[in-house]
PDB file as gemmi writes it, atoms N, CA and C in Angstrom:
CRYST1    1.000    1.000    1.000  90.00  90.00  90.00 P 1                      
ATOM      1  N   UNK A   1    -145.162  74.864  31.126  1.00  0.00           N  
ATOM      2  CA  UNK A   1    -143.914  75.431  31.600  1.00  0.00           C  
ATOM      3  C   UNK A   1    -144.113  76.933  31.782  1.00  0.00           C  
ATOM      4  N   UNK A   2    -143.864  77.927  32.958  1.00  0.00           N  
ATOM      5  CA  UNK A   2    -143.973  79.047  33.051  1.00  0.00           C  
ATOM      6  C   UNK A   2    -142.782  79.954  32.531  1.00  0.00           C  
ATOM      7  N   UNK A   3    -143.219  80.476  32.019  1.00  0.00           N  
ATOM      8  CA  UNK A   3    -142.008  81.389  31.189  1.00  0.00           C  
ATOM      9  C   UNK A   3    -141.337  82.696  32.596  1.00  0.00           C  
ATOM     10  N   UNK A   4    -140.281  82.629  32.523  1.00  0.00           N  
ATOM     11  CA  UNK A   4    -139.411  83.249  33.775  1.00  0.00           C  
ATOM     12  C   UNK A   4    -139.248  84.731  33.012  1.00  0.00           C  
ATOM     13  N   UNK A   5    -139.810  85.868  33.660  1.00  0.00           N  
ATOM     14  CA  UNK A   5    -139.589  87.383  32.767  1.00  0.00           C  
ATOM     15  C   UNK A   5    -137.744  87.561  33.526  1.00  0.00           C  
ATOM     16  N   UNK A   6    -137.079  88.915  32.591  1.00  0.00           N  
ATOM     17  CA  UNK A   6    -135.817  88.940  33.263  1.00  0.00           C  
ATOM     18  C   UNK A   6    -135.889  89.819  34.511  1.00  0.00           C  
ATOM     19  N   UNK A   7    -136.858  90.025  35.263  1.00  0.00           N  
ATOM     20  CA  UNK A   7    -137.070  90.551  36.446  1.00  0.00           C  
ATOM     21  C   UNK A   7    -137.109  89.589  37.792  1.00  0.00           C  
ATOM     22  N   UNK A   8    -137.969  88.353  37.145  1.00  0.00           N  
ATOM     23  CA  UNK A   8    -137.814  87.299  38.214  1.00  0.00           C  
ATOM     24  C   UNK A   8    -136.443  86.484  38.183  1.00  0.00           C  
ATOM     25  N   UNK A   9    -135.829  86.939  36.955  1.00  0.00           N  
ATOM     26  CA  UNK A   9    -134.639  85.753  36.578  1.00  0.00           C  
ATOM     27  C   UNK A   9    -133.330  86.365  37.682  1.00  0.00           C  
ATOM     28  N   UNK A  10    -133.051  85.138  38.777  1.00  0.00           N  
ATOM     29  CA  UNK A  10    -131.709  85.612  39.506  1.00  0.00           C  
ATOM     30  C   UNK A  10    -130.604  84.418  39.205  1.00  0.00           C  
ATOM     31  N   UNK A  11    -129.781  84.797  38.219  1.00  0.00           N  
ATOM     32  CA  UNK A  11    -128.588  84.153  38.056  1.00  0.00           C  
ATOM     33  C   UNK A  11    -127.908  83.679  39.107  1.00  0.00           C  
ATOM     34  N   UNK A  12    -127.527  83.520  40.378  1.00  0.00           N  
ATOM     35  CA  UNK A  12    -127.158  82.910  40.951  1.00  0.00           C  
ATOM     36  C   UNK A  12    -127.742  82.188  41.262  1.00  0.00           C  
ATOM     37  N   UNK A  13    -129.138  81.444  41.325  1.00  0.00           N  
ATOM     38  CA  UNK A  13    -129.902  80.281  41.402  1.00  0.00           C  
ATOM     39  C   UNK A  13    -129.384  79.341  40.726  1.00  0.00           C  
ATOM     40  N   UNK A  14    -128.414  79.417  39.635  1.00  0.00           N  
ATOM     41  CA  UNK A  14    -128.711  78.476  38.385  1.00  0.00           C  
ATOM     42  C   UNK A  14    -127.124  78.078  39.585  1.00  0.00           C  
ATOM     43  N   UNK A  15    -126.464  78.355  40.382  1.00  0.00           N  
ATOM     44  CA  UNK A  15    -125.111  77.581  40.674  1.00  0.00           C  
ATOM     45  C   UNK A  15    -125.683  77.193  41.753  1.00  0.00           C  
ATOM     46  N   UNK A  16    -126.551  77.213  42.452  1.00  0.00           N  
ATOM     47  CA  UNK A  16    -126.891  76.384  44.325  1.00  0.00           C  
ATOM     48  C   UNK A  16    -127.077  75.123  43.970  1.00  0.00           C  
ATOM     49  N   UNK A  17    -126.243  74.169  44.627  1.00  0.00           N  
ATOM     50  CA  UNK A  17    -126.494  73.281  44.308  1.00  0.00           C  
ATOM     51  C   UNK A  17    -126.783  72.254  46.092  1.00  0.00           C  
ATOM     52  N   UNK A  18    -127.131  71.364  46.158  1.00  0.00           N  
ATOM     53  CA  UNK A  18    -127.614  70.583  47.329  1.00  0.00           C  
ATOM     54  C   UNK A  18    -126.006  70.430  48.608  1.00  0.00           C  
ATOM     55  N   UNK A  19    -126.471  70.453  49.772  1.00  0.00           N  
ATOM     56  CA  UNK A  19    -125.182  70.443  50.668  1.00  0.00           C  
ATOM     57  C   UNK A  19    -124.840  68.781  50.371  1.00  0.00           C  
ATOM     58  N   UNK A  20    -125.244  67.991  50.142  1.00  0.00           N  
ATOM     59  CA  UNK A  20    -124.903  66.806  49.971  1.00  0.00           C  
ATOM     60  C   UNK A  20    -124.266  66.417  48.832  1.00  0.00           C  
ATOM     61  N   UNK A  21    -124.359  66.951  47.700  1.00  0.00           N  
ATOM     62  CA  UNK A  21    -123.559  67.234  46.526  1.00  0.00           C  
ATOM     63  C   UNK A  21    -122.535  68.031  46.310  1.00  0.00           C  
ATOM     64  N   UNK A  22    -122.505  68.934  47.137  1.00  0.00           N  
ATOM     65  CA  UNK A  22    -121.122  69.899  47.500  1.00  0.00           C  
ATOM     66  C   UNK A  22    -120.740  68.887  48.509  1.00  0.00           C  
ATOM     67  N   UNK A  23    -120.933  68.450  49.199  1.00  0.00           N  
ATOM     68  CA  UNK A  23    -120.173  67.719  50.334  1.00  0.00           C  
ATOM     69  C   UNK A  23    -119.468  66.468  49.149  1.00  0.00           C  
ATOM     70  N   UNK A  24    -119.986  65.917  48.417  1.00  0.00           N  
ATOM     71  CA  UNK A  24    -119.358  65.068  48.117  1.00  0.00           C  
ATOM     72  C   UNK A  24    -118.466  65.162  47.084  1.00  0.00           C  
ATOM     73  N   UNK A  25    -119.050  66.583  46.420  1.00  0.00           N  
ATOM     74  CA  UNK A  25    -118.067  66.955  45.299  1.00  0.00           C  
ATOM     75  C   UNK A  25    -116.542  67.700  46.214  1.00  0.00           C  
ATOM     76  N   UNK A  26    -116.619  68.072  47.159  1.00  0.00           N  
ATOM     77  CA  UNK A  26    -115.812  68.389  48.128  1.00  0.00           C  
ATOM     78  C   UNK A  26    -114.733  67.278  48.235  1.00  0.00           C  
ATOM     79  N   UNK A  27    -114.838  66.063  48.447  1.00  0.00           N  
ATOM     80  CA  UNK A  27    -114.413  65.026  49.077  1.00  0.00           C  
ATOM     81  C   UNK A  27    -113.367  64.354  47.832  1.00  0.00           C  
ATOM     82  N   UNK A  28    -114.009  64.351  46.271  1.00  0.00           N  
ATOM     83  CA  UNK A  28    -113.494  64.021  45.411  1.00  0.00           C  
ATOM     84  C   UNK A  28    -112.931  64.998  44.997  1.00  0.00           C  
ATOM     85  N   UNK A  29    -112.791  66.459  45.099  1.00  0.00           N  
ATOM     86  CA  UNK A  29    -111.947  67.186  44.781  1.00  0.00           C  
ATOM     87  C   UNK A  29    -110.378  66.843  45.765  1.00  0.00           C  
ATOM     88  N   UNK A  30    -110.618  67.062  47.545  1.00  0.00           N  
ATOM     89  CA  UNK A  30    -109.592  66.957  48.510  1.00  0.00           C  
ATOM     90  C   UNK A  30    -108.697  65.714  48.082  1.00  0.00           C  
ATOM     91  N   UNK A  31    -109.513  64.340  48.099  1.00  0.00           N  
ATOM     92  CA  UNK A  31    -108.918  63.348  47.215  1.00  0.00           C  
ATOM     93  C   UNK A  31    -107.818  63.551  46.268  1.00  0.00           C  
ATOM     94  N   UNK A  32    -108.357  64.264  45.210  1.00  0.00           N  
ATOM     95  CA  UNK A  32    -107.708  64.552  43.709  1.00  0.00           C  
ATOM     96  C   UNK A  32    -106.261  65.547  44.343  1.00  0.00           C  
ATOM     97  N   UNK A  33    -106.644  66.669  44.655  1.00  0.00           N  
ATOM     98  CA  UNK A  33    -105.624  67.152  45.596  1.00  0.00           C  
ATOM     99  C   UNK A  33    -104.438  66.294  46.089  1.00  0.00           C  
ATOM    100  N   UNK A  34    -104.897  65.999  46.781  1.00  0.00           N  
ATOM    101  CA  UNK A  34    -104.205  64.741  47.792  1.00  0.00           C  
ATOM    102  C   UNK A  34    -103.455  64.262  46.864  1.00  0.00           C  
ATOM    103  N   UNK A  35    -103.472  63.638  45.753  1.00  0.00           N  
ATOM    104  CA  UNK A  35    -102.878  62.557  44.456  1.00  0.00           C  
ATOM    105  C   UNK A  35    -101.949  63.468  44.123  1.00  0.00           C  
ATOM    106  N   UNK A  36    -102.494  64.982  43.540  1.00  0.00           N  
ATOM    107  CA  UNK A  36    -101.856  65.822  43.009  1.00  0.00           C  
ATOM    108  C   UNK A  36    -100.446  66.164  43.872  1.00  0.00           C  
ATOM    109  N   UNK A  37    -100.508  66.715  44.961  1.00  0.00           N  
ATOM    110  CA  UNK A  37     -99.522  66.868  45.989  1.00  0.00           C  
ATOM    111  C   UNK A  37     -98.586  66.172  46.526  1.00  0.00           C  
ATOM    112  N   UNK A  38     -99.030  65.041  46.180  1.00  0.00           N  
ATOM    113  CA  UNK A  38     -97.631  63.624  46.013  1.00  0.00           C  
ATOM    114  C   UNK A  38     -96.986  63.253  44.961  1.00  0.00           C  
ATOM    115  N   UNK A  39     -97.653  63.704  44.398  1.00  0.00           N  
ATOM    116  CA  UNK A  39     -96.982  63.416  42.618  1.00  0.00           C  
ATOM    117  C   UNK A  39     -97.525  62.470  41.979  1.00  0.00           C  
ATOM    118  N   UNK A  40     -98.466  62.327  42.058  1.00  0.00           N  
ATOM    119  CA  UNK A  40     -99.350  60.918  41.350  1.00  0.00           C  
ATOM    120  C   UNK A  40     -99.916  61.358  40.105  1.00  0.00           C  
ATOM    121  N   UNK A  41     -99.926  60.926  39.168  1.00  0.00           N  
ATOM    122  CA  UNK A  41    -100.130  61.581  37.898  1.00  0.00           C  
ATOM    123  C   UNK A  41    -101.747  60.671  37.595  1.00  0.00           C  
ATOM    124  N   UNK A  42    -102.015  61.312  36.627  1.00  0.00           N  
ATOM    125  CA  UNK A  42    -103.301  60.714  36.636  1.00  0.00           C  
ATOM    126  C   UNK A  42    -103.466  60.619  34.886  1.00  0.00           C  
ATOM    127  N   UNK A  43    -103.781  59.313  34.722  1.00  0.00           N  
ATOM    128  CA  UNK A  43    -103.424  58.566  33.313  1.00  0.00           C  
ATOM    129  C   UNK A  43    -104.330  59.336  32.707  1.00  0.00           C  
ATOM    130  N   UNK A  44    -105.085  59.840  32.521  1.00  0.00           N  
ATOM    131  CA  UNK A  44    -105.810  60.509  31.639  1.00  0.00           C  
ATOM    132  C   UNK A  44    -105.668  61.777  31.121  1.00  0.00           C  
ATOM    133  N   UNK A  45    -104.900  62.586  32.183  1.00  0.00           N  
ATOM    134  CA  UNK A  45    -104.585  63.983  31.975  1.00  0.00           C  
ATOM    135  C   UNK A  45    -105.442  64.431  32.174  1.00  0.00           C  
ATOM    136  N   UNK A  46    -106.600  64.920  33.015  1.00  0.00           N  
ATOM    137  CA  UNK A  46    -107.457  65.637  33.576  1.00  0.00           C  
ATOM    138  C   UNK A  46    -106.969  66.507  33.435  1.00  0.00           C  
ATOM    139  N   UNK A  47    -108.271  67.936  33.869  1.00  0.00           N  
ATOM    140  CA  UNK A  47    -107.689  69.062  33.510  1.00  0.00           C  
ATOM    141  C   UNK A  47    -107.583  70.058  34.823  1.00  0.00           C  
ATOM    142  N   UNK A  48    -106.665  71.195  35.526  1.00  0.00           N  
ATOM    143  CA  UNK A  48    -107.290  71.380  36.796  1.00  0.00           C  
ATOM    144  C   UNK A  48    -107.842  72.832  36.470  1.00  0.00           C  
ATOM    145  N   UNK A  49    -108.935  72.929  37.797  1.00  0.00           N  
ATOM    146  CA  UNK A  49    -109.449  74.160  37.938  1.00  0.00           C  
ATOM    147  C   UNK A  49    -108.909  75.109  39.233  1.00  0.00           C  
ATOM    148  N   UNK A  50    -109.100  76.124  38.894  1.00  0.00           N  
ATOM    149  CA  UNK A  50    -109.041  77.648  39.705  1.00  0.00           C  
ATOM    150  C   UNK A  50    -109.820  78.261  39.874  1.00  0.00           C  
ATOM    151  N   UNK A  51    -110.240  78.061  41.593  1.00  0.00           N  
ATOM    152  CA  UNK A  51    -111.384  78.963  41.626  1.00  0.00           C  
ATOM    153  C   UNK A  51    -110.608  80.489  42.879  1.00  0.00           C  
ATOM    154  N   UNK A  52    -110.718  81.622  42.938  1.00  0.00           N  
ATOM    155  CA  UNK A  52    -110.283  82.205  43.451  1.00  0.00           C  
ATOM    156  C   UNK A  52    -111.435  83.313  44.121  1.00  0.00           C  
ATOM    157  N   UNK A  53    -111.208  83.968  44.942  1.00  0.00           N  
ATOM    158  CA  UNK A  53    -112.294  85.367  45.566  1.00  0.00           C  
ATOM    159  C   UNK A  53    -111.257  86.346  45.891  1.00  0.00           C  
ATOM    160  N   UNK A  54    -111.634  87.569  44.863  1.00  0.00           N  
ATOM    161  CA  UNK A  54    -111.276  88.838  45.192  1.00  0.00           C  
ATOM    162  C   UNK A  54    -111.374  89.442  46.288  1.00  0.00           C  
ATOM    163  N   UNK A  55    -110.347  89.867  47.173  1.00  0.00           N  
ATOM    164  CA  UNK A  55    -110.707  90.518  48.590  1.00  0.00           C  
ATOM    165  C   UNK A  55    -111.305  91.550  48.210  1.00  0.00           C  
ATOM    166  N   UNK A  56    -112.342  92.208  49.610  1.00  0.00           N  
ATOM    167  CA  UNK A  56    -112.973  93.538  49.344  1.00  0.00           C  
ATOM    168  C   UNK A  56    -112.108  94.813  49.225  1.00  0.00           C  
ATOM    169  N   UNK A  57    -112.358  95.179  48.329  1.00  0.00           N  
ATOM    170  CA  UNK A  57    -111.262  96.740  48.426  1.00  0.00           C  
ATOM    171  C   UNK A  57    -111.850  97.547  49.466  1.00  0.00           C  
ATOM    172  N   UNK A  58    -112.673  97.540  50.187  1.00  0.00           N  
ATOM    173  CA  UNK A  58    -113.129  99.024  51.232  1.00  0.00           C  
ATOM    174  C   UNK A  58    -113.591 100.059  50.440  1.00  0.00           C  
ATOM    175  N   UNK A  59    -114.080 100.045  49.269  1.00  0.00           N  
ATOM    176  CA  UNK A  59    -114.585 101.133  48.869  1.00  0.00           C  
ATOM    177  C   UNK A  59    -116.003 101.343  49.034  1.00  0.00           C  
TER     178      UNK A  59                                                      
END                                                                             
């Protein structure tokens, strides 16, 4: 196993994940949505997430 120094280490590697796995994690999120927005409750109580992006300030 090659040991990674913190010079080669780029933290955003560790979130890329495959377009085919975002595509499908995509699909089961819109889904879930979809349930949510009609009022369909979901027997388990799942939990939801928030993902948001800060606009650029122009500085």
């Amino acid at each position: 196993m090659k040991r990674t120094t913190s010079r080669d280490f780029q933290l955003w590697k560790e979130f890329e994940i495959s377009r085919l796995l975002d595509a499908v994690l995509g699909r089961i999120l819109a889904a879930e949505r979809a349930l949510i927005e009609n009022g369909i409750p979901f027997p388990a109580r799942g939990s939801l997430s928030l993902i948001a992006k800060r606009p650029a300030t122009g500085q």
